[in-house]
C-alpha positions as CSV (number, residue, x, y, z in Angstrom):
1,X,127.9,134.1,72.3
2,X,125.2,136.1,71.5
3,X,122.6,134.4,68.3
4,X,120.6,136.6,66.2
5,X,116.8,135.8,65.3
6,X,114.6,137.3,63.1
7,X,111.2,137.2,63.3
8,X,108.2,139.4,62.8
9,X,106.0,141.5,65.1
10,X,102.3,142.1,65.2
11,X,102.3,144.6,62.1
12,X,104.7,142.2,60.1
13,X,107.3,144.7,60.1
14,X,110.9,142.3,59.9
15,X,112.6,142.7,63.3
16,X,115.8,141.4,64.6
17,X,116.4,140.1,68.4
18,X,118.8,138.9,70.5
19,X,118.9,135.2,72.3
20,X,122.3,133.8,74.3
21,X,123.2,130.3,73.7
22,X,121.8,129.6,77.1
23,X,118.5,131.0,76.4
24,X,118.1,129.2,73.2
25,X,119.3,125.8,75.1
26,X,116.5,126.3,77.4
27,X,114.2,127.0,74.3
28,X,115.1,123.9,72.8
29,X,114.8,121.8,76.2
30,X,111.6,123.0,76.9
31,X,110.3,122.3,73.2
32,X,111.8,118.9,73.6
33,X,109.7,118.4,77.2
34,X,106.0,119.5,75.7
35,X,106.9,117.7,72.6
36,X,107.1,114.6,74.2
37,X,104.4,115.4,76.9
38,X,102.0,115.7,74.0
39,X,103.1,113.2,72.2
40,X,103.8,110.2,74.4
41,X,105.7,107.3,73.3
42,X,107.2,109.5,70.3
43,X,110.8,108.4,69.8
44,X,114.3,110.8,69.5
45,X,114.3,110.5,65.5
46,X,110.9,112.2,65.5
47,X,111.5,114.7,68.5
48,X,114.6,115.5,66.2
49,X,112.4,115.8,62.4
50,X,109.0,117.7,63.5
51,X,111.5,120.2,66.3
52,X,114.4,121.0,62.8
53,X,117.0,119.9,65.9
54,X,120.2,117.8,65.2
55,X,120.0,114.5,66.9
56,X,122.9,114.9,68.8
57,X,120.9,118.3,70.2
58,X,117.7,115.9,71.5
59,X,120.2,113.4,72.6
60,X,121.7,115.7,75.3
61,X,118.4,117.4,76.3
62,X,116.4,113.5,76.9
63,X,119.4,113.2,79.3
64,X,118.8,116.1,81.3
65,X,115.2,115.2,81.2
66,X,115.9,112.0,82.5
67,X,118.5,113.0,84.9
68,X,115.8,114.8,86.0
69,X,113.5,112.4,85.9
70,X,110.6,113.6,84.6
71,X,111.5,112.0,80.9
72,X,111.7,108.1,80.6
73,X,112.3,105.7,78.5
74,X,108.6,103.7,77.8
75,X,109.5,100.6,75.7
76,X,110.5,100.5,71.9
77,X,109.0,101.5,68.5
78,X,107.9,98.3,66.3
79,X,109.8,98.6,63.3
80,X,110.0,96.3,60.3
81,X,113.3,97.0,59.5
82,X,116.7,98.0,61.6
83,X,117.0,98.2,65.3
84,X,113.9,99.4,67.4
85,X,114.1,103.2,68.6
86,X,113.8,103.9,72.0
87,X,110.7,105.3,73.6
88,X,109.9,108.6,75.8
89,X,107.3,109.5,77.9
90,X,107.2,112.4,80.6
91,X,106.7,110.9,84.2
92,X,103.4,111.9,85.3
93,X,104.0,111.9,88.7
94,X,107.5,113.2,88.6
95,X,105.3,116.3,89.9
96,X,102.4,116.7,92.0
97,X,99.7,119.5,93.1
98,X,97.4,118.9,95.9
99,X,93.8,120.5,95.8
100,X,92.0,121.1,99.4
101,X,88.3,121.9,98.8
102,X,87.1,123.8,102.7
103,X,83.7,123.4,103.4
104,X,81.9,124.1,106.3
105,X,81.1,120.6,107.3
106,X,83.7,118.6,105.3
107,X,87.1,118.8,103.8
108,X,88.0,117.1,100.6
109,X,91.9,116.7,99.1
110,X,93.0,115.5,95.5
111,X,96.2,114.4,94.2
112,X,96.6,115.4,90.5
113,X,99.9,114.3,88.4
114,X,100.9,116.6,85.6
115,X,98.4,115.7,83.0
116,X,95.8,116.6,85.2
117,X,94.5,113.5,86.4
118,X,93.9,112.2,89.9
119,X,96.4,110.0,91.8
120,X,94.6,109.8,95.0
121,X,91.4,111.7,97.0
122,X,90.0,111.7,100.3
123,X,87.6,113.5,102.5
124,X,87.1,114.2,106.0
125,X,84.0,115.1,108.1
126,X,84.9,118.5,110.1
127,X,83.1,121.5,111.2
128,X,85.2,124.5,110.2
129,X,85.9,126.5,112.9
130,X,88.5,129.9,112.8
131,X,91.1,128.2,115.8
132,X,94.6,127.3,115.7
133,X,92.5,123.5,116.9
134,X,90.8,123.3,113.8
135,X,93.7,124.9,111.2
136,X,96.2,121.8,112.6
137,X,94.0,119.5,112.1
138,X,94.0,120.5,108.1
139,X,97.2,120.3,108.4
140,X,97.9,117.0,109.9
141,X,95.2,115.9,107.5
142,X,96.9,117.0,104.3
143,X,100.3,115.3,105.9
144,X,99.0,112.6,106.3
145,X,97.4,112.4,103.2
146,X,100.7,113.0,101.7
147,X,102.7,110.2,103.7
148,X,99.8,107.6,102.8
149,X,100.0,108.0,99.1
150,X,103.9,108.3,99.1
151,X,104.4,112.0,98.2
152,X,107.2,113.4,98.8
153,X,108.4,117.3,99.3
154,X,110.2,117.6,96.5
155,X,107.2,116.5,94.3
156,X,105.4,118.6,95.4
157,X,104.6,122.0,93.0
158,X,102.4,123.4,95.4
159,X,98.6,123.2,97.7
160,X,95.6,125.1,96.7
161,X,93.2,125.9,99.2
162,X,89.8,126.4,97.5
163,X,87.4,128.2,100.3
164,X,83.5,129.3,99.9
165,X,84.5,132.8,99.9
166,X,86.5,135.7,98.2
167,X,90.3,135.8,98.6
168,X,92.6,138.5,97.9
169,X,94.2,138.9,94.5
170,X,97.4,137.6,95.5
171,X,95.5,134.6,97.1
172,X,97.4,135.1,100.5
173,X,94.1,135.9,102.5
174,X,90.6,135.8,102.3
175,X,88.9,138.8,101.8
176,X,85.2,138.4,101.9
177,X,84.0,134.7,104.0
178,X,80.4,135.1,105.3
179,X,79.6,131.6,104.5
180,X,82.7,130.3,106.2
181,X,82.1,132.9,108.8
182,X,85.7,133.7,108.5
183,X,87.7,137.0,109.1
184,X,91.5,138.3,108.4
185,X,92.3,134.3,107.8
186,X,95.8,134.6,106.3
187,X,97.4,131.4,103.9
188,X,99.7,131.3,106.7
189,X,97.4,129.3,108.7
190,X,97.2,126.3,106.5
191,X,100.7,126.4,104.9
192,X,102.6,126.5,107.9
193,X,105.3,123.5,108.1
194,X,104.3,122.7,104.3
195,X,108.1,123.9,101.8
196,X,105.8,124.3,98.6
197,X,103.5,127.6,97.5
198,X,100.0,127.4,99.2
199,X,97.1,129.8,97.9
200,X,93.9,130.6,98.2
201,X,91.2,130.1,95.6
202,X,87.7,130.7,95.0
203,X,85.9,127.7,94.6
204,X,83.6,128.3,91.5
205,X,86.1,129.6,89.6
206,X,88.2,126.5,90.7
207,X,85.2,124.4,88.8
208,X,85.0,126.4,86.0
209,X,88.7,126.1,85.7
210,X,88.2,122.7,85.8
211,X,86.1,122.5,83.2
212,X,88.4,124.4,81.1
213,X,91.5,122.0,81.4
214,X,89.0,119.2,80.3
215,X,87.6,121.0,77.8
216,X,89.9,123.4,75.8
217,X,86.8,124.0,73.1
218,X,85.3,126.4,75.6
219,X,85.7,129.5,74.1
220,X,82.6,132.2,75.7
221,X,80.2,130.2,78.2
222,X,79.0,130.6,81.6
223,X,79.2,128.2,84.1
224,X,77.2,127.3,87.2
225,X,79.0,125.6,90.1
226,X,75.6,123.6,91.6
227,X,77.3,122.6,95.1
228,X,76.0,123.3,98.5
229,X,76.5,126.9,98.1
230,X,75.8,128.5,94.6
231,X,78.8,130.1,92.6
232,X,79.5,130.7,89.5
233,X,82.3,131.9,86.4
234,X,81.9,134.4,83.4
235,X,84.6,132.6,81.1
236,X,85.4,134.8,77.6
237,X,87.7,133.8,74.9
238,X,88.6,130.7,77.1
239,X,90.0,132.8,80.2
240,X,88.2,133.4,83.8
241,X,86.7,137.2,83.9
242,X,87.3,138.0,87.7
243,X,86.2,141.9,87.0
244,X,87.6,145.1,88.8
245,X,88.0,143.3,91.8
246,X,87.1,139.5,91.7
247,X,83.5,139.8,92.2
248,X,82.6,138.7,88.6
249,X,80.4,135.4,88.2
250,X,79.0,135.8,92.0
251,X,75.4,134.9,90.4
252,X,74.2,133.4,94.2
253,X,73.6,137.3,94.9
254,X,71.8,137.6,92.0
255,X,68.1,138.3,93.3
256,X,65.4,135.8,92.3
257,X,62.6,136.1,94.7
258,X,62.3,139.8,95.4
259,X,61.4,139.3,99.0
260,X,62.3,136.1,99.5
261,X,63.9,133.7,101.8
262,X,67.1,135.7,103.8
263,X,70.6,134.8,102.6
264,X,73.8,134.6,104.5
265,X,74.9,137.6,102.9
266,X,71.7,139.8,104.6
267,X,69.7,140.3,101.3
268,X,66.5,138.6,100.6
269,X,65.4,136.6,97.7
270,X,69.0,135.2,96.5
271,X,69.4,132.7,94.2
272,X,71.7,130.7,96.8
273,X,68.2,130.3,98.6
274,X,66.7,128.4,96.1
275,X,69.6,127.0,93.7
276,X,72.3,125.9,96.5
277,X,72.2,122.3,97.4
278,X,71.2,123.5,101.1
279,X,68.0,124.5,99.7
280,X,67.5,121.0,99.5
281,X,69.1,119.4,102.6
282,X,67.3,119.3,106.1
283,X,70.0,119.4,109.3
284,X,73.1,117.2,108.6
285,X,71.6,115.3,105.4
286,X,73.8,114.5,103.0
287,X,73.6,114.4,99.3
288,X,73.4,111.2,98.7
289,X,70.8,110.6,101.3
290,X,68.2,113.2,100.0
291,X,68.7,111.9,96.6
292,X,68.6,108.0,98.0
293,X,64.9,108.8,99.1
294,X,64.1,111.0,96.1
295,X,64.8,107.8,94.2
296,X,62.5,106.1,96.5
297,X,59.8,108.2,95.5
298,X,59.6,110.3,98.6
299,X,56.9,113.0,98.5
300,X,59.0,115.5,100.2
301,X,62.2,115.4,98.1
302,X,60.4,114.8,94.8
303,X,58.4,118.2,95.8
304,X,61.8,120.3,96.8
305,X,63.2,118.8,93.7
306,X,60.7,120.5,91.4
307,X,60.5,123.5,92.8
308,X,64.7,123.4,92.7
309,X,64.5,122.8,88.7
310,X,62.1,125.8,88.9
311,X,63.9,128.3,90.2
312,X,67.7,127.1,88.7
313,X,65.8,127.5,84.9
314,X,64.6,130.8,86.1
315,X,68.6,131.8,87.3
316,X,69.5,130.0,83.8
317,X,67.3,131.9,81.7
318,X,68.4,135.7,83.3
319,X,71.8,135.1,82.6
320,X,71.1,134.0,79.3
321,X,69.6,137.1,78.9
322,X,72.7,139.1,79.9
323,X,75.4,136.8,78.0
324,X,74.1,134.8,75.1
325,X,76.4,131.8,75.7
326,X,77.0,128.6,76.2
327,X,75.8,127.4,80.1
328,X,77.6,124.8,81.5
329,X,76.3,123.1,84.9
330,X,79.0,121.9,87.4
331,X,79.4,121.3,90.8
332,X,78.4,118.6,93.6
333,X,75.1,118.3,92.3
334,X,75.5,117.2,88.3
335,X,76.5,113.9,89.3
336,X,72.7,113.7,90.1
337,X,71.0,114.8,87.0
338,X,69.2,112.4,85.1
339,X,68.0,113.3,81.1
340,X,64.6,113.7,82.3
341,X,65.7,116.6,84.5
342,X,67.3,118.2,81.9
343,X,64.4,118.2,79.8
344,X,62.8,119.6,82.7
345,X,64.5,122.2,82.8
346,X,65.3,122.6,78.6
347,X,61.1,122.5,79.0
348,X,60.8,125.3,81.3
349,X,63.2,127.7,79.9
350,X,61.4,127.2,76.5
351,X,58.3,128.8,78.4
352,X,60.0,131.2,79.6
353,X,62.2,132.4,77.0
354,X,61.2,135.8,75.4
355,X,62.5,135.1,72.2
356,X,61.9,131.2,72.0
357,X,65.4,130.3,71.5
358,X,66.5,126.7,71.0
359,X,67.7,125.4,75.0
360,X,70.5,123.7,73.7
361,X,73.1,126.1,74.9
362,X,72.4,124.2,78.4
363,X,75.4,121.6,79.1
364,X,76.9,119.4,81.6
365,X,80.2,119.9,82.5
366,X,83.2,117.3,81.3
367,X,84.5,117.9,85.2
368,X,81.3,116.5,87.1
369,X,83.4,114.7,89.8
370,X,85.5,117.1,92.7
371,X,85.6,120.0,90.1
372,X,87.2,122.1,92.5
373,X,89.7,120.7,94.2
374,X,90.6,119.5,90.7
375,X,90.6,123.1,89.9
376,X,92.8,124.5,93.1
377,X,95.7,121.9,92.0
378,X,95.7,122.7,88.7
379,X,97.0,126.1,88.8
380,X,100.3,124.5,90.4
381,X,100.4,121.9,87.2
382,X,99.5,125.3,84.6
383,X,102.2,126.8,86.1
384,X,104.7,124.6,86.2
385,X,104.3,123.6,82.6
386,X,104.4,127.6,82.1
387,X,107.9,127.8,84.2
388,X,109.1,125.2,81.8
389,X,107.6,126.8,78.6
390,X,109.3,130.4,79.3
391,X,112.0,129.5,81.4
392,X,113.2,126.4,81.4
393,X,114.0,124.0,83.7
């Protein structure tokens, strides 16, 4: 059977289209799902009144949700008069994306259910290296990283790989990995043995994605992802601007010292010299450590950590320049910034600005805590919510 509905396009000229039973089943299902997944704890009586759907209708679709199991029952409705309704709430683990953050020294994983939030992280300490030793040992890693926090296959929407570097557009290898030092490296190196999608991501877009799942206001900013290599995101009308061909929001290349210190991409003077957390680090020095003895009142780090605010006001106040926006500061770093370093910084840019604009445009990102392997997972939890949206289940 075939159901007429009319509705109106863009130029509000009436217009009359065509939906099967079975596409307007999988309508309704799926408006019964994100009804209650934004509204947890609602009960089938207002599923039915705010949806215009018969009761029997919501009846049948909380049972295929629950056969399903990602609807359950979550207690019972106080009421002062009659029997107490029933209670539903989507299962937030009922799905699970992973997010694998590759750095050169370190790996870290994340565990997100399907509102986003963590379930579980970890990090290991490893040297990436482009052999078939090193690519196992991911592997093993996220497996058993899986088996210790009880995820199962089936749970499982999908693995993104967020890597200091450029992939393709498809995501299925990387295209451009100076920092990485990695050539030709094809997805197929880290999703082998694993039954769920795997991509590859770029890891300051992963942030800024981030930052856009915890903060939907974000209409036109740019963001900074402060880690220990420089990146960055153009983000317009509340979507990522990759440009022709990905390269958008690739501020580290952006030259800040003419002359300057010598990047890993070849150039001189890039801001990744001067704004990365390297620029701060000495050998195998941690965060934490070079911030432990900045607190401590160490000469040294107090010194690199001036000349750091310096030069990241002078990167802040260039792209300003280019995009009058909102800038939003993420990455590894943020979780450092005290208020006086932001009035450091809101005080330098004042002095630099040409047309004495108010600094409050600068902001800390909502996401200040593994931003992008946060990031790399959610694309699996977008797009399964999606699937369900247009598709059904």
């Amino acid at each position: 059977m075939i159901k007429k509905v009319i509705t109106y396009c863009k130029k509000g000229q009436l217009t009359m289209e065509l939906f099967s039973l079975t596409d307007l089943k999988k309508k309704n299902l799926s408006d019964v799902f994100h009804f209650i997944y934004r509204n947890p704890g609602c009960s089938k009586q207002s599923i039915a009144t705010t949806l215009s759907m018969s009761l029997p209708t919501v009846t049948q679709h909380l049972s295929t949700l629950t056969e399903k199991h990602l609807v359950e029952k979550c207690g019972q409705i106080s009421s002062s008069v009659g029997r107490k309704a029933a209670a539903y709430a989507v299962i937030p683990t009922a799905k699970i994306a992973l997010g694998v953050e590759i750095l050169s020294h370190k790996i870290y994983i994340v565990a997100l259910n399907l509102y986003g939030k963590k379930e579980a992280k970890e990090h290991l300490r490893l040297g990436f290296s482009q052999t078939e030793e090193y690519f196992e040992q991911v592997r093993s890693f996220v497996r058993e990283f899986m088996d210790r926090h009880h995820i199962q296959d089936e749970q499982l929407l999908g693995i993104g790989f967020a890597i200091q570097g450029l992939p393709s557009r498809d995501g299925m290898e990387i295209s451009y990995g100076k920092i990485l030092n990695c050539h030709d490296v094809s997805i197929r190196v880290f999703s082998d043995g694993f039954k769920s999608p795997c991509r590859f991501f770029h890891d300051a877009e992963c942030a800024a994605y981030s930052e856009l799942w915890e903060n939907s206001d974000v209409r036109d900013a740019i963001y900074i992802s402060l880690s220990y290599h420089l990146g960055g995101a153009i983000i317009i009308n509340g979507e990522l601007q990759n440009g022709l061909t990905g390269k958008s929001g690739t501020f580290e290349h952006m030259t800040l010292i003419p002359g300057g210190l010598t990047c890993y991409c070849g150039q001189q003077g890039c801001a990744e010299c001067y704004c990365s957390a390297w620029s701060l680090l000495d050998g195998d020095m941690e965060l934490e450590n070079f911030f432990e003895q900045k607190k401590q009142g160490d000469p040294v780090s107090l010194e690199k950590w001036e000349h750091y605010l310096k030069y990241l006001s002078m990167l802040i106040n260039n792209l300003h320049l280019v995009i009058e926006s909102t800038v939003i500061l993420g990455g590894h770093i943020t979780p450092y910034f005290s208020d006086e370093d932001m009035a450091s910084i809101r005080n330098t840019l004042s002095g630099m600005s040409t047309f004495h604009d108010p600094t409050d445009y600068i902001v800390l990102g909502r996401c200040r805590s593994d931003a992008v392997p946060i990031g790399a997972a959610l694309h699996y939890i977008r797009e399964f919510l999606d699937r369900i949206a247009y598709e059904g289940l």
